[in-house]
Wavefront OBJ file of the C-alpha trace (Angstrom):
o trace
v -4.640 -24.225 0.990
v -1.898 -23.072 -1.114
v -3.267 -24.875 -4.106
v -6.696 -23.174 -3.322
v -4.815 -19.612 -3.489
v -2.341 -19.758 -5.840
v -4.142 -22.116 -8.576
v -5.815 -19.059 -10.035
v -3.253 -16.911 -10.292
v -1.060 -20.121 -12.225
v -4.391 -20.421 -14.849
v -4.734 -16.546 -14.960
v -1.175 -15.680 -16.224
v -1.063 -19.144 -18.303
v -4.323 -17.576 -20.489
v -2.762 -14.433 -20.606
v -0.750 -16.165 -23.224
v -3.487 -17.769 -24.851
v -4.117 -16.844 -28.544
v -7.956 -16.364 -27.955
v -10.267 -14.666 -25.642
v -11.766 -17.742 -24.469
v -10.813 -18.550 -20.913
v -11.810 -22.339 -21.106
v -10.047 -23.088 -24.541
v -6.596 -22.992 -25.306
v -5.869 -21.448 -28.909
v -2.153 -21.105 -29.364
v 0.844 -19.302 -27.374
v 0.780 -15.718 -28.290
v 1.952 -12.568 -26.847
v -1.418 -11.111 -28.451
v -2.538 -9.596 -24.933
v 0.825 -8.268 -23.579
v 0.761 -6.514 -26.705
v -2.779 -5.122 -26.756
v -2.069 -3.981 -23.036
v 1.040 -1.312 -23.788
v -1.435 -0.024 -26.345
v -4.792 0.262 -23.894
v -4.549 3.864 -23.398
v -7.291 3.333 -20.551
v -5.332 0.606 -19.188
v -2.071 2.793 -18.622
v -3.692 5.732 -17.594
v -5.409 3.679 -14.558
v -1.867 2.193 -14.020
v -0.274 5.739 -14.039
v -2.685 7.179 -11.559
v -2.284 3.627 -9.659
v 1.452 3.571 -8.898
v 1.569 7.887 -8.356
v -1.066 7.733 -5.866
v 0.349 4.914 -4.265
v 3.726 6.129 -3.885
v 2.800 9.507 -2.741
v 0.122 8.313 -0.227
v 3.037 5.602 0.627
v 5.541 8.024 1.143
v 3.472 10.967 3.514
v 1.653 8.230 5.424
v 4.882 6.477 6.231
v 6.719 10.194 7.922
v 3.290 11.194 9.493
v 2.566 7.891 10.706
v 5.903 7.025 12.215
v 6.112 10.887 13.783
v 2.424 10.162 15.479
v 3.946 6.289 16.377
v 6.739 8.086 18.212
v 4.522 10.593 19.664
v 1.894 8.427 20.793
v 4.798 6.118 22.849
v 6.031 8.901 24.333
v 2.571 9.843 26.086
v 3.088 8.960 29.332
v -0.792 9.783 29.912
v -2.052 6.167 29.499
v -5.301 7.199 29.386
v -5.343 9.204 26.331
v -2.254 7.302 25.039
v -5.397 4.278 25.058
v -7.771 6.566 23.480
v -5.439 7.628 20.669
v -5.015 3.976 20.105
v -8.641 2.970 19.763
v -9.616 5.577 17.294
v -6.308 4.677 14.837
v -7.730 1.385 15.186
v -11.224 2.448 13.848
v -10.173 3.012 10.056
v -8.271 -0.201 9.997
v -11.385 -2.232 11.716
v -14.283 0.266 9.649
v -15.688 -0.760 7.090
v -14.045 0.346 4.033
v -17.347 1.642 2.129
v -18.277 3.831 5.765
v -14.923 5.654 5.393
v -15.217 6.398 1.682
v -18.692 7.533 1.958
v -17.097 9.841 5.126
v -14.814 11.169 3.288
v -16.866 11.736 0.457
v -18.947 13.860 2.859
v -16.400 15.704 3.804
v -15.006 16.638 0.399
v -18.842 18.349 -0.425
v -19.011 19.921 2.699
v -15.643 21.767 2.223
v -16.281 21.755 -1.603
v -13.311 19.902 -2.922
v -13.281 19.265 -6.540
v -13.113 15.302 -6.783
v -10.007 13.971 -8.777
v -6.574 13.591 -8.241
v -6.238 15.181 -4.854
v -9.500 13.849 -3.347
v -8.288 10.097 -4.012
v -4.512 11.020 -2.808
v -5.520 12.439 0.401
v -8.277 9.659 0.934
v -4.957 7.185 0.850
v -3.032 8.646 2.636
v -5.851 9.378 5.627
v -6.211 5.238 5.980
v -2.803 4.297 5.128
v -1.644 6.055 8.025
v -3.686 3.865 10.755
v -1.398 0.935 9.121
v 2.208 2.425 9.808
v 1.474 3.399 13.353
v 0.697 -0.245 14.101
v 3.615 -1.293 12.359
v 5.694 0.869 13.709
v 4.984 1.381 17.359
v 5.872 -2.913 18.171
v 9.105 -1.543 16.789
v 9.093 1.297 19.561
v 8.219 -0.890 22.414
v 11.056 -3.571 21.827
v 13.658 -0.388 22.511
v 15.362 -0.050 25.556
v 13.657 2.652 27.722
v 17.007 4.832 27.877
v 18.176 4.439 24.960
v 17.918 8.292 23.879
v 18.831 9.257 27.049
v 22.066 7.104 26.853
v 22.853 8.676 23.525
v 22.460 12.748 25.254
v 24.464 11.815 27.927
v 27.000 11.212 25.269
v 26.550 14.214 23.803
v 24.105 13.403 20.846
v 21.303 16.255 20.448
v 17.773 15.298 21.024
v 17.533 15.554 16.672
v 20.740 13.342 16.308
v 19.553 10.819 19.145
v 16.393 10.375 17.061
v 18.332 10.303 13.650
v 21.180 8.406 14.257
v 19.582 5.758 17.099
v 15.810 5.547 17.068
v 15.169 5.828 13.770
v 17.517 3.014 12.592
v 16.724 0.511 15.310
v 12.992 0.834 14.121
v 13.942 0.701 10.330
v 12.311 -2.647 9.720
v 8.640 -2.033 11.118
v 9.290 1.856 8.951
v 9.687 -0.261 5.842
v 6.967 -2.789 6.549
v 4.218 0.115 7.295
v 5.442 1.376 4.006
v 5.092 -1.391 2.259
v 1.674 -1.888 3.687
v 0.317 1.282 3.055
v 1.504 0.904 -0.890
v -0.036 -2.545 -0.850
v -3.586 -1.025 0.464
v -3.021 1.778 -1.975
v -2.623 -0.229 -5.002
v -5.697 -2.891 -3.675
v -8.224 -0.258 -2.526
v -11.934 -0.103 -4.670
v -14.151 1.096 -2.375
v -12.922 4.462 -1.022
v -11.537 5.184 -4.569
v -14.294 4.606 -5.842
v -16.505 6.930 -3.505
v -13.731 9.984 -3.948
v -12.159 9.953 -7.184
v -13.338 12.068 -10.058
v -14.179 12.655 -14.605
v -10.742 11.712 -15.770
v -8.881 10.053 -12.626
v -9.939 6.197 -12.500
v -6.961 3.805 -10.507
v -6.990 -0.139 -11.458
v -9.593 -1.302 -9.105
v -12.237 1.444 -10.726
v -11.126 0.583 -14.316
v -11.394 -3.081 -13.605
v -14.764 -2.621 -12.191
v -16.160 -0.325 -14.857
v -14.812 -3.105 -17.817
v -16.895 -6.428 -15.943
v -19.625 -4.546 -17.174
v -18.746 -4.696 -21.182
v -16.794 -7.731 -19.875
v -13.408 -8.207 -19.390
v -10.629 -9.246 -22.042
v -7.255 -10.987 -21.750
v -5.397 -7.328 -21.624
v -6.391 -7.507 -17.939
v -4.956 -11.083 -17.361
v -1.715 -9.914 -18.824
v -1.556 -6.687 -16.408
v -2.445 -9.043 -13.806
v 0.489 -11.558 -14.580
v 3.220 -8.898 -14.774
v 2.168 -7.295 -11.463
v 2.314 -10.567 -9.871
v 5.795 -11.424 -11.320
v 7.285 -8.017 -10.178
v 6.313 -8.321 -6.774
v 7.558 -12.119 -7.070
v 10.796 -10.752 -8.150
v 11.177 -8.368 -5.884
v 10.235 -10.600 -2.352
v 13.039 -12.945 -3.953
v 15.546 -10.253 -4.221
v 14.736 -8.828 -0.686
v 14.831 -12.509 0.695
v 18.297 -12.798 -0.846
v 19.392 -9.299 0.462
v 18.592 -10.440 4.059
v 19.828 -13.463 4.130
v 23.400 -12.424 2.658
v 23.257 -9.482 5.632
v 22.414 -11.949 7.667
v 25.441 -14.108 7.036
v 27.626 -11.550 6.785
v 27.002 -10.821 10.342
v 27.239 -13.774 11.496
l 1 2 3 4 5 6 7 8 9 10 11 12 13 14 15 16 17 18 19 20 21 22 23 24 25 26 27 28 29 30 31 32 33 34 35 36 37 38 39 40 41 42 43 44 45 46 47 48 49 50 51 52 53 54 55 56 57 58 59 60 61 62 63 64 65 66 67 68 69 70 71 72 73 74 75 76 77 78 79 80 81 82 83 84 85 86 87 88 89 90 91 92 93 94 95 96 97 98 99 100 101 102 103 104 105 106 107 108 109 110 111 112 113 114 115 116 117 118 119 120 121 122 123 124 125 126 127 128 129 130 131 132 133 134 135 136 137 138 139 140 141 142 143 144 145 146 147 148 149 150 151 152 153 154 155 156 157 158 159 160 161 162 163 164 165 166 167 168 169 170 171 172 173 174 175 176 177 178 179 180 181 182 183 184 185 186 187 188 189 190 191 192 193 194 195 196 197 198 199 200 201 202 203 204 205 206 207 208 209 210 211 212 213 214 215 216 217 218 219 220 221 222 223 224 225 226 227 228 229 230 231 232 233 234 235 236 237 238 239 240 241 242 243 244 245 246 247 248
């Protein structure tokens, strides 16, 4: 299985170092492509737009969604705490091409110039469905009292949530974030439905070059992607486990 799923990615970022455009001949070692790729104006542009979106639709899902987590545990109305729960489970279980023609919808109806803002707001409406569900588990494995506890000892309702909630449910904070920058960076078809002339992310660009076909500038984008998120799981493996033995 691993072979299956990792076996392209090995011959992808081997013939990004291939001298030739050919994908089933080897030519040479060359760093031809890497340097073709800092020069593809097209290339970074939908790698600027990429990351920014990302980040910022990253960054306002992950507050709104983790405020809306802590409301919706709070509800003590199960019934609509249930029905608030099925519909932020509809854009995570819709299909992605219903949503983005939605939203394109909406954008004409309230006559939204597509471009920039149009594709940030379209990530950060379904990134958000992904940090409530990984933050409320985090929510539900607190103790009941736990703010309570903390008032009692004087702590202000703000402080309780500052200083006590919001650290004990760090870890499922940081992997909705994560998530909604990894759905971010991967999404096509809503991006595609509500960008606009001059904003294009990866995905689009990608898409728009299988037509004139694609060259080896792509496989080296591809490889260097793949080897920063590499590096950076190892280095946040390494981080844990050294917190991890220090408190042990």
């Amino acid at each position: 299985m691993y072979i299956f799923l990792y076996a392209p990615i090995v011959s992808l970022a081997i013939f990004s170092f291939n001298d030739s455009k050919s994908m089933a001949k080897w030519n040479g070692f060359s760093l031809r492509w890497y340097q073709e790729l800092f020069q593809n104006e097209r290339i970074l542009d939908a790698l600027y737009y990429t990351l920014i979106i990302a980040v910022i639709a990253s960054i306002i899902a992950t507050i709104v969604g983790t405020i809306t987590a802590i409301g919706i545990h709070k509800m003590t109305q199960r019934k609509l705490k249930g029905l608030l729960l099925n519909i932020n489970y509809l854009p995570v279980l819709n299909p992605d091409i219903v949503t983005g023609v939605a939203l394109m919808s909406l954008f004409v109806f309230i006559r939204l110039e597509f471009g920039f803002k149009t594709m940030l707001l379209s990530h950060i409406v379904f990134d958000i469905p992904y940090v409530i569900l990984s933050v409320l588990p985090k929510l539900k494995q607190l103790p009941p009292n736990i703010e309570d506890a903390a008032m009692d000892l004087g702590a202000t309702p703000w402080y309780a949530l500052r200083k006590v909630v919001l650290p004990q449910i760090k870890p499922g904070i940081v992997s909705g974030m994560i998530m909604a920058f990894t759905m971010s960076i991967d999404d096509f078809v809503i991006s595609f439905f509500t960008t606009g002339n001059g904003v294009s992310n990866l995905a689009i660009e990608v898409y728009s070059m299988t037509r004139r076909g694609l060259t080896p500038e792509i496989n080296a984008l591809s490889t260097l992607m793949f080897v920063s998120v590499l590096i950076l799981l190892l280095l946040s493996n390494i981080s844990a486990n050294k917190k991890a033995t220090q408190e042990r």
